[in-house]
TORPA-869047 format. One record per atom (N, C-alpha, C): x, z, y; atom name; chain; residue in three letters. Coordinates in steps of 0.2 Angstrom, whole numbers, m for minus. Atoms other than C-alpha are relative to their C-alpha. Example, Ala and Ser with C-alpha at 12.3 -4.5 7.8 and 13.67 -1.06 7.14 Angstrom:
2
4  0  m6  N  A  ALA
62  39  m22  CA  A  ALA
4  0  6  C  A  ALA
m4  m1  m6  N  A  SER
68  36  m5  CA  A  SER
m4  3  5  C  A  SER
***
This chain:
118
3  m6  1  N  A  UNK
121  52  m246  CA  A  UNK
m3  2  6  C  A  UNK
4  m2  m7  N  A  UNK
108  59  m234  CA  A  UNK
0  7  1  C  A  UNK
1  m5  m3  N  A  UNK
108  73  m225  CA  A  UNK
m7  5  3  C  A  UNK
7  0  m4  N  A  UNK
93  83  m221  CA  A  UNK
0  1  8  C  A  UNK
m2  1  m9  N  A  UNK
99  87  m203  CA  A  UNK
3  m6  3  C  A  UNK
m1  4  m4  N  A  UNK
104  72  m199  CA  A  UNK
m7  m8  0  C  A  UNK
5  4  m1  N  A  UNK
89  63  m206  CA  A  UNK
m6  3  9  C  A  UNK
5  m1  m6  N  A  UNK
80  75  m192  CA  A  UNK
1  m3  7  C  A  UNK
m3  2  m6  N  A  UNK
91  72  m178  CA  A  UNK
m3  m6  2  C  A  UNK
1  9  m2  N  A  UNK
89  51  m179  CA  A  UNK
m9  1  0  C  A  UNK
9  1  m2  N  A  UNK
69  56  m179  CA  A  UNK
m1  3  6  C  A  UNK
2  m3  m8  N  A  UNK
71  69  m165  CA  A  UNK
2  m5  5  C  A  UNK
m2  4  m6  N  A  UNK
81  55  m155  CA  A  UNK
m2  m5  0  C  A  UNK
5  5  m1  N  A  UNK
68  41  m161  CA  A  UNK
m6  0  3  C  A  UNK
8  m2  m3  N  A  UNK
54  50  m153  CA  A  UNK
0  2  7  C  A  UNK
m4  m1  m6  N  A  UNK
65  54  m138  CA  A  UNK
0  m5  3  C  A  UNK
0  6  m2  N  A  UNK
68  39  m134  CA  A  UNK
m4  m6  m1  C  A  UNK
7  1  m1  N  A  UNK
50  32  m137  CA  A  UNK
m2  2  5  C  A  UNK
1  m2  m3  N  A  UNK
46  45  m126  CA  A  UNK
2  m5  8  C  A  UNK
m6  2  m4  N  A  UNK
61  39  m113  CA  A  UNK
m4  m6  3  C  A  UNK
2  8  m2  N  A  UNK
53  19  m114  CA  A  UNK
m5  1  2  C  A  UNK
3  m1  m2  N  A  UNK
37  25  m111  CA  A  UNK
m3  2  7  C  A  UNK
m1  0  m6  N  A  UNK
41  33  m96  CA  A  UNK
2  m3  6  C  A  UNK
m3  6  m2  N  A  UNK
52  19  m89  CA  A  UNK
m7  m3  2  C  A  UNK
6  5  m1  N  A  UNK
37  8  m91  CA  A  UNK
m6  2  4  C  A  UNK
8  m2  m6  N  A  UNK
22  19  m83  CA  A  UNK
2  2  4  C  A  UNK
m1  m5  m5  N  A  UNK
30  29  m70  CA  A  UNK
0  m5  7  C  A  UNK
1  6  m7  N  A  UNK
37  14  m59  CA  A  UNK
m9  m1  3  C  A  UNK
3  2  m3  N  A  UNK
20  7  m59  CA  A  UNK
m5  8  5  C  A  UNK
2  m7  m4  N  A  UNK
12  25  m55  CA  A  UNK
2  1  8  C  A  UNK
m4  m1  m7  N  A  UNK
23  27  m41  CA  A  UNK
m3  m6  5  C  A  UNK
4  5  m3  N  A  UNK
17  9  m35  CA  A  UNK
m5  0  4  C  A  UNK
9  m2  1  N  A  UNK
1  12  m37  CA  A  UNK
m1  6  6  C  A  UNK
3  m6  m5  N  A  UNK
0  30  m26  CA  A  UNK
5  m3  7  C  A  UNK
m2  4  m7  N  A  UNK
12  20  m11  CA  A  UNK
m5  m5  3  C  A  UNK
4  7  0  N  A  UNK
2  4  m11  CA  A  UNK
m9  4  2  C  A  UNK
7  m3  m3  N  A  UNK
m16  16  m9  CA  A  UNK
2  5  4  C  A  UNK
m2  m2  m7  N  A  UNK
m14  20  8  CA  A  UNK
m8  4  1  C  A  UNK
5  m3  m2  N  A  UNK
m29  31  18  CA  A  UNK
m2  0  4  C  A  UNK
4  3  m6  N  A  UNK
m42  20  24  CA  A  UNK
m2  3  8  C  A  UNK
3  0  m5  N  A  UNK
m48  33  36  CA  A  UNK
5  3  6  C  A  UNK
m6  0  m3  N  A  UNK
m32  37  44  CA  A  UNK
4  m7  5  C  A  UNK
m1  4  m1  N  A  UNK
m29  20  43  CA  A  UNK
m5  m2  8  C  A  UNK
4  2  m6  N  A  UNK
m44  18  55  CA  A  UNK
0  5  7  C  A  UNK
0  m3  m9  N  A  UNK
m39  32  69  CA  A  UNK
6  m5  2  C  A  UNK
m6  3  m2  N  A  UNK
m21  23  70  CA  A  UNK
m3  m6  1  C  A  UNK
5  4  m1  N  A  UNK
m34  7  71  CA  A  UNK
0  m1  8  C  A  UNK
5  m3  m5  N  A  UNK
m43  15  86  CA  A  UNK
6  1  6  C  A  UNK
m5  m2  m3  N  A  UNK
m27  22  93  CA  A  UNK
5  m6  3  C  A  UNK
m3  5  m5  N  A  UNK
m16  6  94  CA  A  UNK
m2  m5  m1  C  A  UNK
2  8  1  N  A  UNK
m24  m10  90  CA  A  UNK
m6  m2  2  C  A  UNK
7  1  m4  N  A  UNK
m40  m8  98  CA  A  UNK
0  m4  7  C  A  UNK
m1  4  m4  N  A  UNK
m35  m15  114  CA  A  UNK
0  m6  1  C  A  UNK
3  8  1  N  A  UNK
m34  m32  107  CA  A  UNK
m4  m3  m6  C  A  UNK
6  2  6  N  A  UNK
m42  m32  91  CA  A  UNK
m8  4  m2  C  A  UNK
5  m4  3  N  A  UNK
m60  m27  86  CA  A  UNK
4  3  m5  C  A  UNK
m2  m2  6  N  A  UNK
m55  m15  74  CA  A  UNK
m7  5  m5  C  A  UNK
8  m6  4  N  A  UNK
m75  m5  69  CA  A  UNK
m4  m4  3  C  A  UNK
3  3  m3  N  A  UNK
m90  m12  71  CA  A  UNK
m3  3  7  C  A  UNK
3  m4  m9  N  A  UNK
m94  1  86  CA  A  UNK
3  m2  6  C  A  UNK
m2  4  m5  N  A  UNK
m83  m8  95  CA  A  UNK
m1  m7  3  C  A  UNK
2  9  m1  N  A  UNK
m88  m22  107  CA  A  UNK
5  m5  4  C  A  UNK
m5  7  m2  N  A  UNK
m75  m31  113  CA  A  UNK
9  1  m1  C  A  UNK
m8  m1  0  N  A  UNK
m57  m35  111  CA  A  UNK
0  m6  3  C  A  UNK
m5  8  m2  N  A  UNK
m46  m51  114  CA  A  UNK
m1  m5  m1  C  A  UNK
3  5  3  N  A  UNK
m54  m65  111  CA  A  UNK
6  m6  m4  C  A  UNK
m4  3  3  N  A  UNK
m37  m73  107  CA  A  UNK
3  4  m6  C  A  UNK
0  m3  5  N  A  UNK
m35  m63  94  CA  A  UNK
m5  2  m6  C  A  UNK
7  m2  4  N  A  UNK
m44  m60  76  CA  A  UNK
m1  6  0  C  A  UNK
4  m6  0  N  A  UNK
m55  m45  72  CA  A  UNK
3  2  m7  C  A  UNK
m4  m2  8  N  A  UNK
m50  m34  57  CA  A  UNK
m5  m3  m4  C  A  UNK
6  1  5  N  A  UNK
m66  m39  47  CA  A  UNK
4  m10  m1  C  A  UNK
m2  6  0  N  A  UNK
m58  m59  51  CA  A  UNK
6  1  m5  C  A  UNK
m7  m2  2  N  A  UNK
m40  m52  46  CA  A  UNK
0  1  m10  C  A  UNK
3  m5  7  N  A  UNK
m48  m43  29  CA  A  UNK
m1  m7  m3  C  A  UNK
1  5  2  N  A  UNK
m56  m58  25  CA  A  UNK
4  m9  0  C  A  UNK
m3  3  m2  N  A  UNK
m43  m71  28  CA  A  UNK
5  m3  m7  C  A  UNK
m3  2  4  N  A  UNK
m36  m81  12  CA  A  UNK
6  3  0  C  A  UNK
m6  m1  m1  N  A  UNK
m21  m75  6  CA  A  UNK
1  6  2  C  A  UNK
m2  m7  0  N  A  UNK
m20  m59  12  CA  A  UNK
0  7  m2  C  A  UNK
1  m5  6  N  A  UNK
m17  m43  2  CA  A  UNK
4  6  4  C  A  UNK
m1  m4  m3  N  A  UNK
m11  m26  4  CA  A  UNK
7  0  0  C  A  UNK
m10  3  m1  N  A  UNK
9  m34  1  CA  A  UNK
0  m4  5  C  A  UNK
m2  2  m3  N  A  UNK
7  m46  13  CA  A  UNK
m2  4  8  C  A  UNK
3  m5  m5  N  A  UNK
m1  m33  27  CA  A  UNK
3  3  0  C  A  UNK
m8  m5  m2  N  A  UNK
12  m22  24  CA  A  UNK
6  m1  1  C  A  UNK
m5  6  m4  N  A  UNK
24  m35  28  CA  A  UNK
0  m1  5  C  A  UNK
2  4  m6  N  A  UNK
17  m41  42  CA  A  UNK
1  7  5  C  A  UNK
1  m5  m5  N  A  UNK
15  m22  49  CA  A  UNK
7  1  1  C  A  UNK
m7  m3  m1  N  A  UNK
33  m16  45  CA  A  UNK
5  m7  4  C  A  UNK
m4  4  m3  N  A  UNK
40  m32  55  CA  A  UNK
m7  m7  5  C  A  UNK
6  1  m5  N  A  UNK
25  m36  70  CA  A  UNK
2  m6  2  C  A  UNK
m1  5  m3  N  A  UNK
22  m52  77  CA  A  UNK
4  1  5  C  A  UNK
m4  m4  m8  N  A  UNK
34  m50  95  CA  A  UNK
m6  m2  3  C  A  UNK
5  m2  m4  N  A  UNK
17  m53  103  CA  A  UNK
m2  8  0  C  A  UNK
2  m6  3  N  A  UNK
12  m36  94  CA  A  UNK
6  4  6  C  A  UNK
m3  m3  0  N  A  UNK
18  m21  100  CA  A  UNK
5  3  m4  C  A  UNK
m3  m4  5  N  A  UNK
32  m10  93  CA  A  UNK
m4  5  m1  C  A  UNK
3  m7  0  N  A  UNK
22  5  86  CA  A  UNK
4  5  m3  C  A  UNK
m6  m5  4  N  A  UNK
36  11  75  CA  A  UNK
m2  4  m4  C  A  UNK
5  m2  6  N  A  UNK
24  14  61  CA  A  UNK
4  3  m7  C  A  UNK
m4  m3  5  N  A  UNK
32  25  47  CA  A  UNK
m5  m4  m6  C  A  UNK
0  0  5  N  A  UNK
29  20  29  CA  A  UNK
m7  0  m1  C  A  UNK
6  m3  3  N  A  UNK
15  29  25  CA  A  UNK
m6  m2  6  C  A  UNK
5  0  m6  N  A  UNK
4  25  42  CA  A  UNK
m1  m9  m1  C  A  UNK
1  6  0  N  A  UNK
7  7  38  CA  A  UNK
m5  m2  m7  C  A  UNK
5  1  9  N  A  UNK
m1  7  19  CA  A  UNK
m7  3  1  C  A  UNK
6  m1  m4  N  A  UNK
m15  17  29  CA  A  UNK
m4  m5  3  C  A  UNK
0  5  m5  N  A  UNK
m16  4  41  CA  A  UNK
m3  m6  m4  C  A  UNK
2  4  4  N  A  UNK
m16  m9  29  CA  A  UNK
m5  1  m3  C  A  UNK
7  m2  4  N  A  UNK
m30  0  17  CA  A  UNK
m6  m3  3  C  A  UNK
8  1  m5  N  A  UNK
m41  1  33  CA  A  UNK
m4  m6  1  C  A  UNK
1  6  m1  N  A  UNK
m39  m17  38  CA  A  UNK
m5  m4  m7  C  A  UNK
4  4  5  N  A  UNK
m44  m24  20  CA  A  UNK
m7  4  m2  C  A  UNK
6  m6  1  N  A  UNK
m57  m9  18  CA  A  UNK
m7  m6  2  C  A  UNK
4  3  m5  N  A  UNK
m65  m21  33  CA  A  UNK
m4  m7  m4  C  A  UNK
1  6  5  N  A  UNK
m67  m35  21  CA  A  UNK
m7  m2  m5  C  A  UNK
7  m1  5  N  A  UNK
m79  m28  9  CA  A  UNK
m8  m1  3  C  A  UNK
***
């Protein structure tokens, strides 16, 4: 025998629970997605401020380390992406300094670098 409240119930809790999977599935990547786009221009004061010394990091600059790539080389360099660039920042070559870059300055950082690319 059916009930009509319980027919609604199993519709209200089937559309709840579409709702539920829905948002499982797009929010993680949402969340991804606004981490991972850092702020290229930020990216390039933190640039200026500590990586200038040995890397070209703008074209307005004319010289850095010759033992070291340029961001524009680094940008363009197989293989590297905003996952491995933000790997790479969050645990610096020991040549590198420690800059003690928080999260967000690093996903900057990295934006700026591959920006360089284009």
């Amino acid at each position: 025998m059916h009930l009509p409240g319980k027919v609604k119930f199993r519709s209200r809790l089937l559309s709840e629970l579409k709702i539920a999977i829905a948002l499982l599935v797009i929010l993680p990547a949402s969340i991804t997605n606004v981490q991972a786009a850092g702020d290229p221009a930020d990216g390039e004061r933190l640039a200026r401020q500590w990586c200038a010394a040995c890397h070209v990091v703008a074209d307005d600059q004319t010289n850095g380390t010759e033992a070291v790539p340029s961001f524009t080389e680094i940008a363009k360099t197989r293989g590297f992406n905003e996952a491995t660039l933000t790997g790479f920042l969050a645990d610096p070559h020991p040549k590198m300094p420690d800059m003690s870059l928080t999260n967000r300055e690093i996903s900057n950082l990295a934006s700026y670098i591959l920006s360089r690319g284009n």
